[in-house]
C-alpha positions in Angstrom: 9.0 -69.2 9.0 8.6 -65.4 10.5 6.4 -64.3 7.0 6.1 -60.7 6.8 2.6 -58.7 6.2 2.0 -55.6 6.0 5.8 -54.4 6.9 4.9 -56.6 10.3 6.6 -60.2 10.8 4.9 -62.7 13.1 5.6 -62.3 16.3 6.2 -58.7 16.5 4.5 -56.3 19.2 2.9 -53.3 17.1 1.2 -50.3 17.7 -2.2 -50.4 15.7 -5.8 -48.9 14.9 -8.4 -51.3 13.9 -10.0 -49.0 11.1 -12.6 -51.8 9.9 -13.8 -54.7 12.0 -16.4 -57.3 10.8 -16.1 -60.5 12.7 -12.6 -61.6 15.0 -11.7 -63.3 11.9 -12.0 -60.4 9.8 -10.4 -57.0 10.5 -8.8 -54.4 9.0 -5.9 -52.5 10.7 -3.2 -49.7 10.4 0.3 -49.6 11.9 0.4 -46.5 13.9 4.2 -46.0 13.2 3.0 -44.6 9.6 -0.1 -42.4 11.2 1.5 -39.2 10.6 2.8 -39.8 6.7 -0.8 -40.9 6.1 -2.5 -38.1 8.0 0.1 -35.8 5.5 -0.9 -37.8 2.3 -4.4 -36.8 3.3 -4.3 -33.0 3.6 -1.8 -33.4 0.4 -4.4 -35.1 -1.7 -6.8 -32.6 -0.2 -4.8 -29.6 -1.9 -4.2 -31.2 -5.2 -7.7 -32.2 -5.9 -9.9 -29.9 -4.1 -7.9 -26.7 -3.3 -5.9 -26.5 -6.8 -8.5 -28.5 -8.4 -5.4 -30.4 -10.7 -6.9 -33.5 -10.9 -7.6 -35.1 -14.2 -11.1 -37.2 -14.4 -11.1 -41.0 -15.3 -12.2 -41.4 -18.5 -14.5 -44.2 -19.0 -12.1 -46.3 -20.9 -9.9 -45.9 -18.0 -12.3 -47.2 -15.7 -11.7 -50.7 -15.3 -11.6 -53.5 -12.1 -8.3 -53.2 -10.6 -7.1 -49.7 -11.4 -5.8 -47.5 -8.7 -7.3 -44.0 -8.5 -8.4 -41.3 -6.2 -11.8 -40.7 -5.1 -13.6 -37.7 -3.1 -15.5 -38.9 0.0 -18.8 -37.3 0.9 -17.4 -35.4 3.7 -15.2 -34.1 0.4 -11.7 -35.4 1.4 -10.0 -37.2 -1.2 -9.0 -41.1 -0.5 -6.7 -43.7 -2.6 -9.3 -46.7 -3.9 -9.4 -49.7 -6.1 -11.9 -50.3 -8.4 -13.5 -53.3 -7.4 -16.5 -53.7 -9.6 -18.1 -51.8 -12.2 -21.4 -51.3 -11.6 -22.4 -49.0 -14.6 -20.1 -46.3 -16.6 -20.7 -43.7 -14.0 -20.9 -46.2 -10.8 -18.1 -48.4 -9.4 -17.5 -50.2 -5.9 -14.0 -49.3 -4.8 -12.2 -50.5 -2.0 -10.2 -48.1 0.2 -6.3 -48.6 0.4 -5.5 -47.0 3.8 -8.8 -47.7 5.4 -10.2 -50.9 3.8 -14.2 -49.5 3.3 -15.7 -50.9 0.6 -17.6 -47.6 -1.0 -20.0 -47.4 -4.3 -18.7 -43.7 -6.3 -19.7 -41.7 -8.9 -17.3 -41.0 -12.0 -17.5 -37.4 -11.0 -15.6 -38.1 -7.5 -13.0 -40.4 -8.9 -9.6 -38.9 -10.8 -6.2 -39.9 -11.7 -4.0 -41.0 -8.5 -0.1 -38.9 -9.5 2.5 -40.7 -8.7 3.3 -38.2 -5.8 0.3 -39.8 -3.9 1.8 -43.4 -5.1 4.9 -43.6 -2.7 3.4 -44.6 0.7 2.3 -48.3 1.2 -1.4 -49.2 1.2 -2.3 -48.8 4.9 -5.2 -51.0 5.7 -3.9 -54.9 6.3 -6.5 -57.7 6.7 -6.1 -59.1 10.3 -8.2 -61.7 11.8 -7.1 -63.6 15.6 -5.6 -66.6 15.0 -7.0 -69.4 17.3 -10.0 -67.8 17.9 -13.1 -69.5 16.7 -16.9 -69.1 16.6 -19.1 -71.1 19.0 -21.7 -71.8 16.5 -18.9 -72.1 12.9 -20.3 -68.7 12.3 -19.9 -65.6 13.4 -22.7 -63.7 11.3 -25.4 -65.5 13.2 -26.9 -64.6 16.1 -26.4 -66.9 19.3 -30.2 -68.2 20.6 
């Protein structure tokens, strides 16, 4: 039926980056056609949070499994994340929007995503190969 992921319809040729790969049946990737908006978004989010320090911190009621927020990296650049889990009040697994890492954060490094940082897409799509399967039915385990 030509479904369409991701802005991509099957059957397309596109320009990608594999930013997360964990087995041929699991990948994560970006369309390069959108590499420069999300290379801007970053150096925006940058200067909002770190530069003109404007962000607003989560507040723990605010902290829930689902919400959308921005969260500092250790190298200290800011990234768009889901809370996935809650781990305690100050600890949370969030999943990355544009790269698709699944990362553990501290309250302190998460604040309020503005609406400003809202307007581009989530860039990291789940890909896998279709027809492609594992020797063994797994990939995980080791061939011997």
């Amino acid at each position: 039926d030509g479904g369409q992921v991701g802005g991509v319809t099957l059957g397309d040729i596109v320009d990608v980056t594999i930013c997360l790969a964990i087995s041929p049946s699991y990948f994560i990737i970006q369309t390069n056609s959108s590499a420069l908006e999300l290379e801007e978004l970053s150096i925006d989010m940058f200067c909002f949070y770190d530069e003109e320090e404007r962000g607003v911190m989560v507040e723990l009621d605010h902290r829930k499994k689902g919400k959308v927020v921005a969260v500092r990296h250790e190298e200290g650049d800011w990234y768009r994340a889901r809370i996935t889990e809650m781990l305690t009040d100050n600890h949370m697994m969030v999943r990355l929007l544009d790269y698709g890492d699944l990362e553990m954060v501290e309250a302190m490094d998460m604040r309020i995503l503005v609406k400003q940082f809202m307007v581009l897409p989530a860039q990291a799509v789940n890909a896998r190969l279709a027809g492609v399967m594992p020797a063994r039915g797994d990939w995980g385990k080791e061939e011997g």
